[in-house]
VEXDREN-2710 file (C-alpha; in Angstrom, 1 decimal):
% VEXDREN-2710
k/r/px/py/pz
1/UNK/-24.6/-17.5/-8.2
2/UNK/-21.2/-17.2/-7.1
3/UNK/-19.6/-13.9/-6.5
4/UNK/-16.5/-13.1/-9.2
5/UNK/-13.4/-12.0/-7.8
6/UNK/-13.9/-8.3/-9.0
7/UNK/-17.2/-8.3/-7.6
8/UNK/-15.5/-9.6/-4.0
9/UNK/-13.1/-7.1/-4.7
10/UNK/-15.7/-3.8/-5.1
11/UNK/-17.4/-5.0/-2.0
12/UNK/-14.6/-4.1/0.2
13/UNK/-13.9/-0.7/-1.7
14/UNK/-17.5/-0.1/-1.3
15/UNK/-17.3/-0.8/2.7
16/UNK/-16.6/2.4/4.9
17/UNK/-15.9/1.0/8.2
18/UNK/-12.2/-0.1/8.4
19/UNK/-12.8/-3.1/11.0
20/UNK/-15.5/-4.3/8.3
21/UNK/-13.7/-3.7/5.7
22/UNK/-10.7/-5.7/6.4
23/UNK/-12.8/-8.5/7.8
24/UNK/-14.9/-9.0/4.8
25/UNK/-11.4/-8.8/2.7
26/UNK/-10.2/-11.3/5.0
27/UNK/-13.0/-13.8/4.0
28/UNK/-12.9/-13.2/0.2
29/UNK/-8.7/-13.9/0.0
30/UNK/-9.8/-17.2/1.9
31/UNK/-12.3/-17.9/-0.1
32/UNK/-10.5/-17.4/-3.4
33/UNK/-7.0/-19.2/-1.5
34/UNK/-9.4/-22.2/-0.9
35/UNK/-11.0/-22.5/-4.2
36/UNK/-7.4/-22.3/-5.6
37/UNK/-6.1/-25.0/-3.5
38/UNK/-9.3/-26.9/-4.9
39/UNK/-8.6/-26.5/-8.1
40/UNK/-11.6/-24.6/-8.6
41/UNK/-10.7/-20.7/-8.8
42/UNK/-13.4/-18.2/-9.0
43/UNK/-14.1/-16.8/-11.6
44/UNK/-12.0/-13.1/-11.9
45/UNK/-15.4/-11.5/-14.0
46/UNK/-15.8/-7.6/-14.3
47/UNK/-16.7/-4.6/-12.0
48/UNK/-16.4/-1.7/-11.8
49/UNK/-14.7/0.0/-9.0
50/UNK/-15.8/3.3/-7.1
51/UNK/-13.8/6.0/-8.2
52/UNK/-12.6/6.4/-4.4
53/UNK/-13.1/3.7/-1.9
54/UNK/-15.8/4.1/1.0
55/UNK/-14.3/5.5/3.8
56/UNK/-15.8/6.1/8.0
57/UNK/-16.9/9.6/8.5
58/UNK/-13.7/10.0/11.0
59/UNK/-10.8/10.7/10.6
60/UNK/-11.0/13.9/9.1
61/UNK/-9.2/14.3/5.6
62/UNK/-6.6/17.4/6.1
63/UNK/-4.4/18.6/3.3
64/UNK/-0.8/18.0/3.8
65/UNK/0.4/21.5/4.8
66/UNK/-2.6/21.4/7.5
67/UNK/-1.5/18.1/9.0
68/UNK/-0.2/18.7/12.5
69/UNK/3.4/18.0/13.1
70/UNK/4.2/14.9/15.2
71/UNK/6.3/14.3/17.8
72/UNK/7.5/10.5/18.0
73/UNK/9.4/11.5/21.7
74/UNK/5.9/11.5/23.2
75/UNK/3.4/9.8/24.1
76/UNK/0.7/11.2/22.1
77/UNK/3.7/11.7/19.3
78/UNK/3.7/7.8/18.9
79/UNK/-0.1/7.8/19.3
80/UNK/0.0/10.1/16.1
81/UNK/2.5/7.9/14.8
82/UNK/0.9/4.9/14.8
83/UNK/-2.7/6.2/13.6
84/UNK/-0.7/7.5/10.5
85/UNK/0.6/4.1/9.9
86/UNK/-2.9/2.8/10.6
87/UNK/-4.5/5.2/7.7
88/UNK/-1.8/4.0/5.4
89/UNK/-2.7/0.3/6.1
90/UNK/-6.3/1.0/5.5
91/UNK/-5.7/3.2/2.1
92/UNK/-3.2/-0.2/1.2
93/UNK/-6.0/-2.4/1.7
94/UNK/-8.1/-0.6/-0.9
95/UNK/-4.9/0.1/-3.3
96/UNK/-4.6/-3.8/-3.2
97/UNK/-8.4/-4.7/-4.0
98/UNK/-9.0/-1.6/-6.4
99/UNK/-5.8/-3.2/-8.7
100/UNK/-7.8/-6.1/-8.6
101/UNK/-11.0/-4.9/-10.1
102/UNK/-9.8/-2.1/-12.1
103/UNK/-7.4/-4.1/-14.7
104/UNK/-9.5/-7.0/-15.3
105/UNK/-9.0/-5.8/-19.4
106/UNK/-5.0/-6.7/-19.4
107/UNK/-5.0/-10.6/-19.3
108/UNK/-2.8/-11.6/-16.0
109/UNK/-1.4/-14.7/-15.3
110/UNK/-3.4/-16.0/-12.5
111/UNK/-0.6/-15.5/-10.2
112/UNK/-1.1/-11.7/-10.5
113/UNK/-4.5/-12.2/-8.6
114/UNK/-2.9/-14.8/-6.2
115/UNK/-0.3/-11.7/-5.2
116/UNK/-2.3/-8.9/-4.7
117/UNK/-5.2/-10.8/-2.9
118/UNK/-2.6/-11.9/-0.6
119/UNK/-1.4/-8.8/0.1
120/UNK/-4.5/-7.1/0.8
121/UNK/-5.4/-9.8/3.2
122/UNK/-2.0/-8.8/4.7
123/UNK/-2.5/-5.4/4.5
124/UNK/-6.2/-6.0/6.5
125/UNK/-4.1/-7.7/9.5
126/UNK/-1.7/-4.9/9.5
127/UNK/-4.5/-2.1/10.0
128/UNK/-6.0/-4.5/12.9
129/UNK/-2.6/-5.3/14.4
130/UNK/-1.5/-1.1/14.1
131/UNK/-5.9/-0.7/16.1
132/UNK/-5.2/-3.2/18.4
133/UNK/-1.7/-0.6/19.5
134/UNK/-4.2/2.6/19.6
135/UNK/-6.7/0.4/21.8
136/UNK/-4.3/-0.4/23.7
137/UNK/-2.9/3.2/24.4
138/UNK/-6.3/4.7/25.1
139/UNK/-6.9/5.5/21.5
140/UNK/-8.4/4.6/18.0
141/UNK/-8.4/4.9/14.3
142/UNK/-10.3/8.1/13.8
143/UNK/-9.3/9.9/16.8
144/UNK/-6.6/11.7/15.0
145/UNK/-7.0/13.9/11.3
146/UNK/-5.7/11.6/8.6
147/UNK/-3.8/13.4/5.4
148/UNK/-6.3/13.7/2.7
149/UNK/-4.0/12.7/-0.6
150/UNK/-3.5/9.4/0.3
151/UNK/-5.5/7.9/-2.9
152/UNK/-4.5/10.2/-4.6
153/UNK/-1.6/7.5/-6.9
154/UNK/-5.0/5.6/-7.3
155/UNK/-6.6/8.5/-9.5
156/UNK/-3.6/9.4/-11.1
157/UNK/-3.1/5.9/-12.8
158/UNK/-6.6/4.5/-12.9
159/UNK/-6.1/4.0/-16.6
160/UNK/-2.4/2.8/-16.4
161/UNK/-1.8/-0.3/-14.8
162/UNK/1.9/0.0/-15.3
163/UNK/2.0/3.2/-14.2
164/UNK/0.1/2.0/-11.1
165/UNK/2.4/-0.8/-10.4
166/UNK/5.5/1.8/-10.4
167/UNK/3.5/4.4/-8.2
168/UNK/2.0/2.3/-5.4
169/UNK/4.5/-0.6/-4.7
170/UNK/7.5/0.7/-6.1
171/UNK/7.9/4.1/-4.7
172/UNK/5.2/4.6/-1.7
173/UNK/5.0/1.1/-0.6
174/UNK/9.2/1.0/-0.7
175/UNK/9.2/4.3/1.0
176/UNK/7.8/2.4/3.8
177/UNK/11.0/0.5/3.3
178/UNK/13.0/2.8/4.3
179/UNK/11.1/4.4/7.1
180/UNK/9.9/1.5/9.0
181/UNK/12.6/0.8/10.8
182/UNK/13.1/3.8/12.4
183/UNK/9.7/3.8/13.5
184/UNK/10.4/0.4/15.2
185/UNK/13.4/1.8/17.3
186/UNK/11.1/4.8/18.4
187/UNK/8.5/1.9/20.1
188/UNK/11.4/-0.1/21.2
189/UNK/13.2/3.3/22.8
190/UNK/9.6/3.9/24.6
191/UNK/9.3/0.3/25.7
192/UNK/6.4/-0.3/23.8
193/UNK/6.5/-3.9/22.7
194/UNK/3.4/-4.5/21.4
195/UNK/3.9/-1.7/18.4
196/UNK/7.4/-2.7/18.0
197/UNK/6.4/-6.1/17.4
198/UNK/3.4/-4.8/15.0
199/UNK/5.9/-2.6/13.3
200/UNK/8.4/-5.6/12.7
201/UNK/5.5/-7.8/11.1
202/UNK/4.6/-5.3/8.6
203/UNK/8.3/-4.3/7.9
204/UNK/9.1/-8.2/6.9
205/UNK/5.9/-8.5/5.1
206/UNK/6.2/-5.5/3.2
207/UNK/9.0/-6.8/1.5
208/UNK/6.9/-9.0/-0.8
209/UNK/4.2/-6.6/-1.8
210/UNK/7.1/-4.5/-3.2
211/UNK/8.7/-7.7/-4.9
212/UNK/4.6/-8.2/-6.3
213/UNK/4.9/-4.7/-8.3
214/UNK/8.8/-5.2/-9.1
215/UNK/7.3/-8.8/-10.9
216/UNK/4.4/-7.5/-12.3
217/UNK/6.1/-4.0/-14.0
218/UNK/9.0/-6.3/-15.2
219/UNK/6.5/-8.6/-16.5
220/UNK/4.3/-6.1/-18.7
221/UNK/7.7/-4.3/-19.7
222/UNK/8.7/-7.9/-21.2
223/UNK/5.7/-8.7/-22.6
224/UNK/5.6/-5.0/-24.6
225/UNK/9.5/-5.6/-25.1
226/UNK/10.2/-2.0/-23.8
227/UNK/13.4/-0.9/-21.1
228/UNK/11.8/-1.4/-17.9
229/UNK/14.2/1.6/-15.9
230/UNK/13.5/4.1/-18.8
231/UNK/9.5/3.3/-18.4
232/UNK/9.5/3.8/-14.6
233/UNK/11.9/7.3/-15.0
234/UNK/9.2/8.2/-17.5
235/UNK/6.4/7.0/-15.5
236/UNK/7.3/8.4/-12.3
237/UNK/7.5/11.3/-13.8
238/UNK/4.3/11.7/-15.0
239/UNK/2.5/10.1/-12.3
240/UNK/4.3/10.6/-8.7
241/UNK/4.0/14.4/-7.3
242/UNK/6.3/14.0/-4.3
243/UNK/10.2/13.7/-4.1
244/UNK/12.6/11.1/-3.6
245/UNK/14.1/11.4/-0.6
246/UNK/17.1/9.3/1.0
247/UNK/18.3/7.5/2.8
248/UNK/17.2/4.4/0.9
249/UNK/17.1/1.1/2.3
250/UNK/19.3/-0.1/-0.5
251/UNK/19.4/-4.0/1.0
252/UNK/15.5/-4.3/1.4
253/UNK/14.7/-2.6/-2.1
254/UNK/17.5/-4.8/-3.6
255/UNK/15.3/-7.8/-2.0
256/UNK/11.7/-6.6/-3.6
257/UNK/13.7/-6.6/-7.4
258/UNK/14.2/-2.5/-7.4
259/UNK/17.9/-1.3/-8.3
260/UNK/19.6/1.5/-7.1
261/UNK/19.9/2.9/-11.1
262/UNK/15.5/2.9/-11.0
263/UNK/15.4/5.5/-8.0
264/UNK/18.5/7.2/-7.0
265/UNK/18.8/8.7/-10.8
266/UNK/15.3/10.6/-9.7
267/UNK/16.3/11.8/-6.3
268/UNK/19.8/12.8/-7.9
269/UNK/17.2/15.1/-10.2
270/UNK/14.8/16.0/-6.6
271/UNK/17.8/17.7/-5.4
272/UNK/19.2/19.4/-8.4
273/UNK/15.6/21.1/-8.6
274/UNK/15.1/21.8/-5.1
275/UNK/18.3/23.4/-4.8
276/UNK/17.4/25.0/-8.0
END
């Protein structure tokens, strides 16, 4: 019988290890590329996802107020550094599969399914390319606590797919937008080539996963004929618990479809109640 593309899809949320995980997510966006390019595609079916994805028994889950501070100008700083990125990677993997299986009710184009399986196969190399840097430096994903709220965006919208698609790629995902870079000058600064050139792979790839949600959102605001800024204001503030913070990469979110008038309006509002 062959396996459903939500089915392929609950089978990675439902796999703890991370080197498993992204190699068996690796072999289901290949097989559903393939029978694509066939002209064959799987069947997209139903399951139902785990309310939170399977997850190692290390790292340990700390709140964010018991997260120790990093220090990028060391050594063990950029060790910390990159096992953050590494947790986001692996939490981004899941995000990508869980979207997958969880909205299988809204009818999709089939390129909504072609998007977000490419970028969780993108998302699996960047989690082995950020493990190969912590091998590499005497380390490895696990070694380190991890911050326990990543999934939390997941919960929040499990029953709102647009409200998903503005959490996840528009605003954490293009938060990486904006940090990224900076992270690559720390690696380049230390001489560390390998993570720089790690870094710069998921900074140009990253791009297009926000573009995906930017489509998608746009998409399901046109087909319900409702203001697509207005819905994300309203959405974000609903859904998104942290702050928007600047500096914005204005250029790169410009590049993934996101104006300046969908997010600077909500930091404008971040500062007028923090200094409040």
């Amino acid at each position: 019988m062959t396996a459903t593309l939500a089915q392929m899809a609950v089978e990675v949320l439902t796999t703890a290890d991370g080197r498993a995980k992204t190699a068996l997510g690796r072999r289901h966006a290949a097989a559903w590329r393939a029978a694509r390019a066939a002209g064959t595609p799987l069947p997209l079916g139903q399951a139902q996802p785990p309310a939170r994805p399977a997850r190692p028994a290390a790292p340990a889950l700390l709140a964010p107020r018991d997260m120790p501070r990093r220090r990028p100008g060391t050594a063990t700083g950029r060790i910390a550094l990159l096992h953050a990125v590494a947790h986001i990677e692996l939490n981004a993997v899941d995000l990508h599969w869980d979207i997958i299986a969880r909205f299988t009710d809204t009818k999709m184009p089939m390129g909504f399914y072609d998007d977000w399986v490419k970028a969780a196969d993108e998302e699996a190399r960047h989690f082995n390319l950020i493990c190969d840097c912590l091998d590499a430096l005497g380390s490895h994903y696990g070694a380190l606590p991890a911050h326990a709220g990543m999934w939390r965006a997941a919960e929040d919208t499990a029953g709102d797919l647009l409200g998903r698609l503005a959490v996840v790629p528009m605003v954490l995902e293009a938060r990486g937008l904006d940090v990224t870079p900076g992270m690559i000058e720390i690696f380049r600064k230390a001489g560390d080539t390998q993570a720089q050139e790690a870094l710069s792979v998921i900074y140009a790839e990253e791009v297009a996963h926000v573009a995906y949600g930017s489509k998608w959102f746009h998409f399901l605001c046109g087909r319900q004929d409702i203001d697509p800024k207005d819905v994300f204001h309203n959405l974000l503030r609903r859904y998104f618990h942290g702050a928007l913070k600047p500096p914005f990469n204005e250029e790169k979110r410009a590049e993934a479809g996101i104006p300046p008038d969908f997010y600077w309006p909500l930091a404008d509002q971040t500062a007028q109640r923090t200094r409040g």
